[in-house]
NULO-191988 format. One line per 10 residues: their letters; for each residue x, y, z of C-alpha. Coordinates in steps of 0.001 Angstrom, whole numbers, plus 500000, padded with zeros to 6 digits. Each point is the difference from the previous one (the first is absolute). Layout:
BEGIN
A) X/Y/Z ~ ... .
***
This chain:
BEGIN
XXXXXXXXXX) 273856/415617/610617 ~ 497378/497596/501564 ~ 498277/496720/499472 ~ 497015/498906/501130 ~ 501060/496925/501645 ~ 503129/498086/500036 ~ 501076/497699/497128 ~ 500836/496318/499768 ~ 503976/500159/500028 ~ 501885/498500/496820 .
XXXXXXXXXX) 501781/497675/500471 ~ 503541/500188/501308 ~ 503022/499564/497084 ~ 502658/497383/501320 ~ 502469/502775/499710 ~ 499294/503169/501990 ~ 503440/501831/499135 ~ 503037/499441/498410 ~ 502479/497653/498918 ~ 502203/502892/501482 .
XXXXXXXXXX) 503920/500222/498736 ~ 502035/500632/502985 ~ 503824/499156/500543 ~ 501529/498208/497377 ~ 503443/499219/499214 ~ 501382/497539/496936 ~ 500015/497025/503166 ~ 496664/500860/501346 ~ 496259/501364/499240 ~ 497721/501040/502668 .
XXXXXXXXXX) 495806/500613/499229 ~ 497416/501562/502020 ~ 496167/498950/499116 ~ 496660/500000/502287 ~ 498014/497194/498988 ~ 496246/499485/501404 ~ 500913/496010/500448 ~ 503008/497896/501289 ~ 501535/499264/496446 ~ 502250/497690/498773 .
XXXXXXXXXX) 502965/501333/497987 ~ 501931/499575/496760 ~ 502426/501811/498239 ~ 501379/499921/496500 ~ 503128/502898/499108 ~ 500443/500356/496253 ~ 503249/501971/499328 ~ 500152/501085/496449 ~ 502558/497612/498162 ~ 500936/498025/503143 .
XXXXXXXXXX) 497978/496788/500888 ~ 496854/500508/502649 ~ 499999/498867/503390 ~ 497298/498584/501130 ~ 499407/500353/504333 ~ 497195/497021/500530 ~ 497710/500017/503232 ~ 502594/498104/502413 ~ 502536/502585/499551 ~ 497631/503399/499681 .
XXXXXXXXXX) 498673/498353/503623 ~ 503374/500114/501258 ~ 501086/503516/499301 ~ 495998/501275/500694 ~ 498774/501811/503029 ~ 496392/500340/500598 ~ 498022/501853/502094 ~ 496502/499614/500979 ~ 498873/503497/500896 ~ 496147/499649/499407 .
XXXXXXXXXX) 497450/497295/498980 ~ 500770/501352/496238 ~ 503078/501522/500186 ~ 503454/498401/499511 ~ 503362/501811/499573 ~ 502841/497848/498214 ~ 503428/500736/499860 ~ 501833/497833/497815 ~ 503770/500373/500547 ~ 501663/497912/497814 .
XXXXXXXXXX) 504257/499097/500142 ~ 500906/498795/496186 ~ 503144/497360/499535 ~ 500796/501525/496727 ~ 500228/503839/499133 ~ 497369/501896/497902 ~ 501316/501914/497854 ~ 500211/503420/499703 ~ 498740/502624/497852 ~ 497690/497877/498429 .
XXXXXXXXXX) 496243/499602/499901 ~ 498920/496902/502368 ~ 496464/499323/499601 ~ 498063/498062/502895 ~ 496926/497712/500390 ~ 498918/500527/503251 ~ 497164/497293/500360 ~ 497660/499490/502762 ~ 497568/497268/501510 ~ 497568/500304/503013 .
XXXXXXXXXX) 500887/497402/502432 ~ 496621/498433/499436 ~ 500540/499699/496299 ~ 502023/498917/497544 ~ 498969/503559/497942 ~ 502891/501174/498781 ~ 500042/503995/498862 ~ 502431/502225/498432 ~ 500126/503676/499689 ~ 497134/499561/497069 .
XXXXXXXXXX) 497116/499156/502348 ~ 501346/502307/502980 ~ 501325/503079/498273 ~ 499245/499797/496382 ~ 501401/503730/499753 ~ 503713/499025/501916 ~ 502126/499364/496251 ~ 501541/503044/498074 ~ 499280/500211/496258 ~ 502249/497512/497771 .
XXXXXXXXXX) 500619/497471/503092 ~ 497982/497097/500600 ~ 500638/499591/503925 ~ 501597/502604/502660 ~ 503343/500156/500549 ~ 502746/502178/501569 ~ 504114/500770/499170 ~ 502427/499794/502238 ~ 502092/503033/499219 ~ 503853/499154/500745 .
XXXXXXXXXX) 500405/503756/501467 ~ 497562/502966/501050 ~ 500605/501827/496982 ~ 495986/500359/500329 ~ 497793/501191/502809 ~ 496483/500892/500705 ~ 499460/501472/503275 ~ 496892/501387/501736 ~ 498327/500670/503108 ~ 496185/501830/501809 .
XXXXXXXXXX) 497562/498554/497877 ~ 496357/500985/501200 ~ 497315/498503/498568 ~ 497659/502848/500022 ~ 502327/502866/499013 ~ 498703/501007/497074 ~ 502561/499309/497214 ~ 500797/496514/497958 ~ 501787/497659/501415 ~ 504335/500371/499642 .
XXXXXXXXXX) 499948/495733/499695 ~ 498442/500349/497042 ~ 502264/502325/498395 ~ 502722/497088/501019 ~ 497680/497427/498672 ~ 499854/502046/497070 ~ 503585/500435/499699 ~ 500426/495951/499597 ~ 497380/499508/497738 ~ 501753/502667/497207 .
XXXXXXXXXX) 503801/498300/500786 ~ 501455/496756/499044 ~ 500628/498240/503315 ~ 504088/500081/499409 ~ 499280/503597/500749 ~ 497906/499906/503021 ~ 500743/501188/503725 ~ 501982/497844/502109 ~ 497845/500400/502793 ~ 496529/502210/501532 .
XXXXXXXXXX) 501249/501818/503430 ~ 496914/500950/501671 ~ 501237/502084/502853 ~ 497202/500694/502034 ~ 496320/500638/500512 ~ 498908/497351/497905 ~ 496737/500185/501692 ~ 498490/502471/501888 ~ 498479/498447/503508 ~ 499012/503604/501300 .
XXXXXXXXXX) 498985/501389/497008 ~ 497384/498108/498473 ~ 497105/501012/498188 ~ 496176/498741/501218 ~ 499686/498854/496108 ~ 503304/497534/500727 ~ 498672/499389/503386 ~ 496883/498541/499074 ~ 501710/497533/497098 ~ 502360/498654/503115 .
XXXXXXXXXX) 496752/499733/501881 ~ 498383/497782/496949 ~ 503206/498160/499274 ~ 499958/499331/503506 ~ 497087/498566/500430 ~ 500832/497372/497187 ~ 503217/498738/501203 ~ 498930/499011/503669 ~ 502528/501581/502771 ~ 499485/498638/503556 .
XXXXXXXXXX) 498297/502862/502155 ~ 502562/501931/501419 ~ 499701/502004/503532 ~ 500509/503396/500416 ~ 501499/501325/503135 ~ 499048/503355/501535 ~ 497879/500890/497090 ~ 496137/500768/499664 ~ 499822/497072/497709 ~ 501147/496684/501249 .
XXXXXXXXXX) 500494/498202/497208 ~ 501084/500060/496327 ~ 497001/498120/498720 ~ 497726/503075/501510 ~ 502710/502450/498833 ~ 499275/498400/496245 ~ 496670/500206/499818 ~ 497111/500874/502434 ~ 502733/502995/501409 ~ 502574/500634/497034 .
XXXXXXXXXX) 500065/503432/501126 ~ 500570/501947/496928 ~ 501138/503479/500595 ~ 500153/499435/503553 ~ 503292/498026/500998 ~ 501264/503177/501157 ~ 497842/499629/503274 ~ 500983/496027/500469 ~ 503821/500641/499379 ~ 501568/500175/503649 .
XXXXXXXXXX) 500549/503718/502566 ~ 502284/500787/502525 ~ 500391/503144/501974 ~ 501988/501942/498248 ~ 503441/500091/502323 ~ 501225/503725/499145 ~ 499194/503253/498741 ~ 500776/501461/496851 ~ 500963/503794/499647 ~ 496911/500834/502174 .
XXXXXXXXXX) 498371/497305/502414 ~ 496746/499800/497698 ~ 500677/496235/499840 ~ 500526/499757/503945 ~ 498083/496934/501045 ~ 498148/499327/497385 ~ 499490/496916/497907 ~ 502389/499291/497206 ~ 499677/497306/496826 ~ 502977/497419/500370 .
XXXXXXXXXX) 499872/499159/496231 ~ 501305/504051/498313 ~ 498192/499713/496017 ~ 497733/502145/498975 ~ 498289/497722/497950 ~ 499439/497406/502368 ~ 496182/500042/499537 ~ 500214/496489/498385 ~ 503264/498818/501554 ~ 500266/496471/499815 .
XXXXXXXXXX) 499713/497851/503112 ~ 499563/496368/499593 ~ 502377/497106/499106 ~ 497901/499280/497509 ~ 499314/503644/498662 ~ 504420/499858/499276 ~ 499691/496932/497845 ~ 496956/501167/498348 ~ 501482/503248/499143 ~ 503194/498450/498716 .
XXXXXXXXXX) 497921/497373/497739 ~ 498136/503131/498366 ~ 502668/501816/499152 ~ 501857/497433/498382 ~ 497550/497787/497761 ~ 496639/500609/498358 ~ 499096/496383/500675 ~ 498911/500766/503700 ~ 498038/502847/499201 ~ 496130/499133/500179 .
XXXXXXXXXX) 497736/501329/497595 ~ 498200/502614/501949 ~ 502692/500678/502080 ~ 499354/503447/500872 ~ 495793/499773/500422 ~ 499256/500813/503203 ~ 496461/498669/501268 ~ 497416/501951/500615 ~ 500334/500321/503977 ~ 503588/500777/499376 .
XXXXXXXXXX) 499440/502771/497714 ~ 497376/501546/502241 ~ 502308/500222/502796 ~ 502401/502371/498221 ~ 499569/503745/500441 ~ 499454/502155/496866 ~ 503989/501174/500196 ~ 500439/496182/500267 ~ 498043/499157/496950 ~ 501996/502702/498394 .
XXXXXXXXXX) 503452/498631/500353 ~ 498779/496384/499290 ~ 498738/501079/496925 ~ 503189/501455/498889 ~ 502497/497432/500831 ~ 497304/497014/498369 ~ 501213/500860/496010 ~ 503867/500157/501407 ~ 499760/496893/501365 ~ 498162/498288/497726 .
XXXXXXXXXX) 502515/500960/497363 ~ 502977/499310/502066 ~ 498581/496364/500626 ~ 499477/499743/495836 ~ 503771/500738/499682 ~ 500466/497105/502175 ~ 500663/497067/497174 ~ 503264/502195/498917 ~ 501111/500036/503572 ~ 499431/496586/500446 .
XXXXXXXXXX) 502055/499186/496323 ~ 502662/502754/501123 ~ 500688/497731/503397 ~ 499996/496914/498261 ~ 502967/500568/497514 ~ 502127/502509/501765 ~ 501956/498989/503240 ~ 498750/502328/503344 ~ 501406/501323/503133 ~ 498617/502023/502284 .
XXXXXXXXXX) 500080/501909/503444 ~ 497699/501677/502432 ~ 499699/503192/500829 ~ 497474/501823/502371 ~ 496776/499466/498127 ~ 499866/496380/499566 ~ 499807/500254/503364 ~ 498615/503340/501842 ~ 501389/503460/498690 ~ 502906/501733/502368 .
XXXXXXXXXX) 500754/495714/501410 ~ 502594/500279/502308 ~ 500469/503713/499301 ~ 501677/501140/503625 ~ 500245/497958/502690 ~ 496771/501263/501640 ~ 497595/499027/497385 ~ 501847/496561/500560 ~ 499230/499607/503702 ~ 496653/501715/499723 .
XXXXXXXXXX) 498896/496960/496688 ~ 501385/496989/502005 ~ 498851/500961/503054 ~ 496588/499847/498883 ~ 498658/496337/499718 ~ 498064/500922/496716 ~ 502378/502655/498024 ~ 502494/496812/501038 ~ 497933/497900/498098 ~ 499367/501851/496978 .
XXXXXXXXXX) 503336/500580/499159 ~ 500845/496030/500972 ~ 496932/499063/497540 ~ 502240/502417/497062 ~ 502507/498465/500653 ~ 498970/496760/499831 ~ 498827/501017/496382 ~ 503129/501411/499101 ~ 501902/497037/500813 ~ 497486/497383/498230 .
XXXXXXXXXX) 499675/502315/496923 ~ 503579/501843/499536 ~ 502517/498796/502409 ~ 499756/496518/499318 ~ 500904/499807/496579 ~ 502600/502492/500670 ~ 502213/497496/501699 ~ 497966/496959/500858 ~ 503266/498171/501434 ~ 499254/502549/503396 .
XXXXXXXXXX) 496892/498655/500502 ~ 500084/497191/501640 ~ 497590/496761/500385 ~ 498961/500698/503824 ~ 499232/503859/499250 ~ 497894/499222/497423 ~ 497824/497432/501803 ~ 499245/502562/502419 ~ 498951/502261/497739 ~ 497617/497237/498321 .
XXXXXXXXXX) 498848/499477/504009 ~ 499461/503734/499979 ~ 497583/499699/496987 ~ 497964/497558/501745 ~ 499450/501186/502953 ~ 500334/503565/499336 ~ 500105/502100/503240 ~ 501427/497329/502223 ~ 503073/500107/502245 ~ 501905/497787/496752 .
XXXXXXXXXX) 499083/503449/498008 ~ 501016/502093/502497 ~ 503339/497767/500273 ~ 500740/500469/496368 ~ 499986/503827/500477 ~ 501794/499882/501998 ~ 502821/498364/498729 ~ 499308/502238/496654 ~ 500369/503115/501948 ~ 503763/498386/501198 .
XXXXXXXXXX) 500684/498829/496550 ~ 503022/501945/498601 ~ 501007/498431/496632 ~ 497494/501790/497463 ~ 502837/501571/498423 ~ 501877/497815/497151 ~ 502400/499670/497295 ~ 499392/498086/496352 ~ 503369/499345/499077 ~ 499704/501422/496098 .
XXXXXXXXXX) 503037/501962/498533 ~ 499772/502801/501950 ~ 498823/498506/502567 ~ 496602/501132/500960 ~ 499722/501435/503989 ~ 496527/500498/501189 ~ 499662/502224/503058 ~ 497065/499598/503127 ~ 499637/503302/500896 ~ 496957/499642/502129 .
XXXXXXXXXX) 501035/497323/502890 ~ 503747/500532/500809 ~ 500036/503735/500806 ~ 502269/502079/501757 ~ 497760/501369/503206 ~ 500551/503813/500830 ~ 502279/500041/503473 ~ 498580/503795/500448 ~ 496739/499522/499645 ~ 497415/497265/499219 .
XXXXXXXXXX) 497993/502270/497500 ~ 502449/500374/498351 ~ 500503/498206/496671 ~ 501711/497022/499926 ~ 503031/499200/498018 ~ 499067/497630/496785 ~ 502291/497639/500882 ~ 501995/499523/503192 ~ 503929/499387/500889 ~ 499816/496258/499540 .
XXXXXXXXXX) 497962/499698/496386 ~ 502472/502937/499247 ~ 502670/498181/500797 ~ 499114/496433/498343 ~ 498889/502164/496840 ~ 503563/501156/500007 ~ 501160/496219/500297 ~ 498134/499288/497139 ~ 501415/502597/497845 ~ 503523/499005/500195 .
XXXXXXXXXX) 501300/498410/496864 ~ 497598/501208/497629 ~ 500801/502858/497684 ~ 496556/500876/499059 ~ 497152/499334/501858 ~ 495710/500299/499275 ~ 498624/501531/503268 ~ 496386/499872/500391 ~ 498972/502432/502834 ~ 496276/501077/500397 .
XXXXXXXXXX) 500361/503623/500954 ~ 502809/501555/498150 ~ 503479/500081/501720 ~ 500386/503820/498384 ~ 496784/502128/500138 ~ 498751/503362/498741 ~ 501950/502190/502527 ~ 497300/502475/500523 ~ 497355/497354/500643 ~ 502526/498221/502487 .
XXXXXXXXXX) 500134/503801/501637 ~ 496430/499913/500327 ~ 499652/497123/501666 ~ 502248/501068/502089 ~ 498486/502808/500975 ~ 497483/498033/501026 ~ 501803/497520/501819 ~ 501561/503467/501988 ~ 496313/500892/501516 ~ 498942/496625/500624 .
XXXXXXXXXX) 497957/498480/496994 ~ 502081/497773/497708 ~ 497111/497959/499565 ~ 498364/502934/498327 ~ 502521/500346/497016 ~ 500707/495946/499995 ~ 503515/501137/500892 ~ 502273/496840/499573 ~ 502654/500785/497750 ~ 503661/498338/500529 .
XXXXXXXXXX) 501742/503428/501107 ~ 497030/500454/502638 ~ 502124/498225/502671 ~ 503467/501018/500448 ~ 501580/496728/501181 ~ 498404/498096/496745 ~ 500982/503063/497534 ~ 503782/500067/501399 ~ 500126/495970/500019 ~ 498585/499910/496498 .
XXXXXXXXXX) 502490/502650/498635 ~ 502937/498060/501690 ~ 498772/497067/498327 ~ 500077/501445/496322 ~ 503626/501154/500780 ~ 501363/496779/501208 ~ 503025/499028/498255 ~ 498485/496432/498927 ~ 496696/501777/499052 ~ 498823/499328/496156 .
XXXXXXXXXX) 500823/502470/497367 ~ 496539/500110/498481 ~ 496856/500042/502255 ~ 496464/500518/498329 ~ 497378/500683/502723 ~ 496753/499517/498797 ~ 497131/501475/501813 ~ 495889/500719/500010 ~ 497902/501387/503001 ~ 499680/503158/499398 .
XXXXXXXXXX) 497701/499941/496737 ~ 502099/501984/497709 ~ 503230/498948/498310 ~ 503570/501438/499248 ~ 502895/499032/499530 ~ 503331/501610/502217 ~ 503760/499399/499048 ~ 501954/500149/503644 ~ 503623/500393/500728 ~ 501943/500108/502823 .
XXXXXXXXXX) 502313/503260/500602 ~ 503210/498790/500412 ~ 499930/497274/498465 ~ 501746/499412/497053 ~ 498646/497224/497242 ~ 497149/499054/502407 ~ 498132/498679/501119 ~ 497114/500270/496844 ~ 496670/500539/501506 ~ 496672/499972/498151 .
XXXXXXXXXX) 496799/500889/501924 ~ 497176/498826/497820 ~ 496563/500251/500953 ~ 496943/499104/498227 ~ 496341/500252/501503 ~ 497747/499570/500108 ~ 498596/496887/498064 ~ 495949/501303/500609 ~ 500459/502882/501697 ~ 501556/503827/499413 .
XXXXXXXXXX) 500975/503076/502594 ~ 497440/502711/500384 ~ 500975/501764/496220 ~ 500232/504034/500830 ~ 501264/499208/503219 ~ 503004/497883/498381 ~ 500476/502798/498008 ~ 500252/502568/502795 ~ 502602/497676/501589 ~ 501996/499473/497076 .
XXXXXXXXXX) 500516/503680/498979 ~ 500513/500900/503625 ~ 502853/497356/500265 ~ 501512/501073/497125 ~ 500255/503893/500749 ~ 500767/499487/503796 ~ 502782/497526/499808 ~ 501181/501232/496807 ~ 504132/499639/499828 ~ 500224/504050/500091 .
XXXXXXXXXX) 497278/500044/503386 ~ 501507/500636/503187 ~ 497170/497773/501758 ~ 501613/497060/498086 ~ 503707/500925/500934 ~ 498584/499961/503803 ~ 497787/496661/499794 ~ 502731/497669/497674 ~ 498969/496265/500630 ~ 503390/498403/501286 .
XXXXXXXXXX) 502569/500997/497002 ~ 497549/498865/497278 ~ 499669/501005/496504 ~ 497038/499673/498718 ~ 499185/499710/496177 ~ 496013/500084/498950 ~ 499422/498823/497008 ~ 497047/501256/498096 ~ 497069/497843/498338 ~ 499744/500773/496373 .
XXXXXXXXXX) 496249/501592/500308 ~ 501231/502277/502709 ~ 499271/503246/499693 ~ 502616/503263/500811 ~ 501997/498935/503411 ~ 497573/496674/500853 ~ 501958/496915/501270 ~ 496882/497783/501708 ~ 497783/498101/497749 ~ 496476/499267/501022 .
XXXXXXXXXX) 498228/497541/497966 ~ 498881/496469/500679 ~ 502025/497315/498537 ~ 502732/497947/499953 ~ 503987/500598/499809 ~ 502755/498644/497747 ~ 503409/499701/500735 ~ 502716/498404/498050 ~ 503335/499526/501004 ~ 503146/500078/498441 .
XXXXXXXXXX) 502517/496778/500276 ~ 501757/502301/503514 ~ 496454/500010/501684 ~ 499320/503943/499556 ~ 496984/501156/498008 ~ 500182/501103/496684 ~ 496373/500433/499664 ~ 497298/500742/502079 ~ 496337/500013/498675 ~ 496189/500302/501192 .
XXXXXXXXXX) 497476/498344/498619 ~ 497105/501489/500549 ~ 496262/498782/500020 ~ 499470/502379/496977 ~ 502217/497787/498089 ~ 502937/502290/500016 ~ 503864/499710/500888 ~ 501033/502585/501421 ~ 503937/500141/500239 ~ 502193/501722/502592 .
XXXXXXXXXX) 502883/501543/498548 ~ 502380/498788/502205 ~ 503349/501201/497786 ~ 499299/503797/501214 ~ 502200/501688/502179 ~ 497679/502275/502028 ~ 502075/499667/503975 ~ 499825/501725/502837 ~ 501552/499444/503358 ~ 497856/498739/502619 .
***
């Protein structure tokens, strides 16, 4: 676990992670890549029995933005507008090339990623499907929970299918990283990765360690972020006044031993995850000083999570090839920022109250937007906003940071729409909620009258529609009651209770919107969060011929629900809210009928699914599902049957 001294760094590679698929339509292509240099840019598209288009430096320049975030850290986003169509359902090979600015050293994907080509092709490439008959979607992927990685199960899903038959898009919907949950192992490779790429020193307010470069190195405090992360007096009592005055943690995890802080902790996180390239060789070693300081219990834990991720980082070269050939949108939920964010409106005005709670969710969120939101729609982004954030980056801690947190905190246009056939609706669930009226501890509504009201704007006209929500719209009802319960005596935080029929105004405004007249006939909701997956077939009493609603949920991607306890749950849902049970005839959930559909492996009764992976869903021509698959890390697929009729009233 220790060296004896630090060793010489290698060398960095001129690309650090990526090239990245992100939105692409037949008139436009957009890529993600870090590079450790300002590069020059070429492109060459080869679509199979068309002619190739070659995109020379002049042009890649003009459809290029670059961002200079450290000394040795660049992040590219090449959004490119095409005068001719691409066609579709094709395979279109690229030649990405690059060239430091110093050099005239042209590289393609053979010097930088060797491994980034499936077998039988001779350069990456993508298809752009001409409907989502196709779709992977996943979400909570932990480095250090102790399972294989659900991208490689997708990566391994392209490599044994003939790219006519691939997914028309990745939907990552949610928790792509985990900035409060973060093992000391993946802790100390940001720390060495960090010291490599050269951030400015960024100051710390209100915290026992000023700055970042301290917080990297001489004071990483492993194990112990819990006692930097903010307190404020707790403001009211719960059940008994035990909690009466005393100090409380602003940030709610229970995991937030390692919790990241920095700027440049986000980016380095987000680089590790995606791409072996940045990972150094000894990236978990602590030195000897380090390791000393580490209680026995300490030692413990860091030699458990060491093997997990060291393995996860080895499975790293399919996640980078996976990224690379299949197009990817994604959404935050709670844990690529801080777990329960924006929860009620309490926790709200107790985080952004606090000068440096304020700034670790701004410094997420600045990593979020650089690393997912951008190359969801890079058209919202706009010149100015980006400079700032590039000011932000060099002088990290300054009022021009401070500024640009600002402004991210206002920022209200996460949410987005690809327009595919159906048309793909991604949902922000964390930053335009619906505040309690009654009571600020309560929880908030997941999204409030106005996003509720353009989401019904953009509905109209479609008949089927792909609706990507983090936390699914239609829960387990007995884990809903429990966090209700909770919720009732004063702890939601306790039971993470943020479902969509928590708050009354969203669950009535959400129902009316499903039984609007212009609504689609076919909605498929798909879902992660709550690491386990089902699948739920919902109809709407009273109304006849729709509309078709499929509540799909798949989760998590490295990460699984306590297993007996899932169990317990899942039996107790079924026998308490059973069609014959009188407690379901007195709880029904707004005229709904609800239809679980079983996994295949289930055993006697079970509807949840708990195993890491991946899920499947194809469509049929109407936009409702006609299959429904997991595929776990085990190298399974595990099929729901969703042609049973097993109802019950709700």
């Amino acid at each position: 676990m220790t060296e004896p001294a630090e060793q010489p760094k290698q060398p960095l590679p001129l690309v650090l992670a990526g090239p990245m698929l992100r939105a692409i339509t037949p008139r436009s292509l957009t890529f993600w890549l870090a590079t450790s240099e300002s590069v020059n840019i070429k492109l060459k598209l080869m679509p199979e029995g068309n002619t190739a288009i070659e995109l020379d430096v002049a042009t890649l320049a003009q459809h290029t933005q670059s961002l200079r975030c450290a000394d040795k850290l660049y992040l590219q986003l090449i959004h490119i507008p095409l005068e001719a169509a691409l066609p579709q359902g094709c395979w279109i090979g690229y030649d990405l090339q690059l060239a430091p600015d110093s050099t005239a050293d042209w590289q393609g994907w053979l010097q930088w990623a060797p491994d980034l080509v499936y077998p039988g092709h001779n350069s990456p490439g993508f298809v752009i499907q001409p409907s989502l008959e196709k779709l992977l979607h996943g979400s909570c992927r932990k480095p250090h929970f102790n399972a294989d990685d659900g991208l490689l199960a997708a990566d391994s899903y392209l490599e044994q299918h003939a790219p006519e038959q691939w997914p028309a898009l990745l939907l990552l919907s949610g928790d792509q990283i985990y900035a409060d949950d973060v093992a000391a192992p993946m802790l100390r490779a940001i720390h060495q990765l960090i010291s490599q790429l050269g951030f400015s020193d960024e100051s710390l307010p209100c915290s026992a360690v000023g700055s970042s470069h301290a917080l990297h190195s001489s004071s990483p405090y492993y194990y112990k972020r819990d006692t930097l992360l903010p307190k404020t007096d707790a403001s009211q009592a719960v059940l008994t006044q035990v909690f009466k005055g005393v100090k409380k943690p602003v940030f709610t995890s229970d995991n937030a031993r390692n919790h990241l802080i920095s700027l440049a902790e986000m980016l380095g996180m987000y680089l590790l995850v995606w791409s072996p390239a940045a990972w150094p060789a000894d990236a978990t070693t602590l030195t000897q000083q380090q390791a000393a300081e580490l209680t026995p219990e300490q030692r413990q834990s860091y030699n458990k999570h060491q093997p997990i991720i060291k393995q996860f980082a080895e499975g790293l070269s399919k996640v980078q090839r996976l990224l690379a050939h299949l197009p990817s949108a994604m959404i935050f939920d709670d844990h690529d920022v801080t777990d329960d964010w924006n929860l009620t409106a309490e926790w709200e005005q107790t985080a952004y109250n606090h000068d440096f709670s304020r700034r670790i969710i701004g410094n997420a969120l600045i990593g979020y937007l650089l690393c997912q939101g951008w190359g969801n729609t890079p058209e919202r982004f706009t010149p100015e906003l980006l400079k700032q954030v590039e000011h932000a980056f060099a002088d990290s801690g300054s009022d021009k940071h401070q500024q640009l947190i600002t402004e991210l905190l206002r920022f209200n246009q996460w949410h987005y729409q690809w327009p595919t056939e159906p048309p793909l609706l991604v949902l922000d669930t964390r930053t335009r909620r619906w505040r309690s009226e009654v009571d600020i501890g309560k929880p908030s509504g997941l999204l409030d009258w106005e996003a509720i009201t353009e989401l019904q704007q953009d509905l109209i006209g479609h008949d089927a529609v792909v609706l990507v929500a983090p936390a699914p719209v239609f829960g387990v009802k007995l884990i809903e009651g429990i966090q209700k319960f909770f919720t009732f005596i004063g702890r939601p935080l306790l039971v993470d209770a943020e479902n969509w029929m928590a708050h009354r105004g969203t669950a009535y405004a959400l129902m009316n919107l499903f039984r609007h007249p212009k609504t689609p006939k076919h909605f498929v909701i798909l879902s992660g969060d709550v690491h386990y997956s089902f699948v739920y077939e919902v109809n709407l009493r009273g109304q006849q011929g729709g509309p078709d609603i499929w509540q799909i949920t798949s989760s998590g991607l490295k990460n699984q629900f306590p297993g007996k306890l899932l169990d317990v749950l899942d039996r107790l849902n079924r026998w308490l809210y059973s069609p014959r049970s009188p407690l379901n005839w007195f709880t029904k959930r707004r005229s709904m009928k609800i239809v679980p559909h079983k996994p295949d492996n289930a055993k006697a009764g079970e509807r949840l699914l708990n195993q890491s992976g991946i899920g499947l869903v194809e469509l049929n021509k109407d936009g409702s599902p006609h299959k429904v698959v997991q595929l776990t890390v085990n190298d399974e697929q595990i099929a729901f049957n969703i042609s049973e009729q097993d109802a019950r009233w709700e």
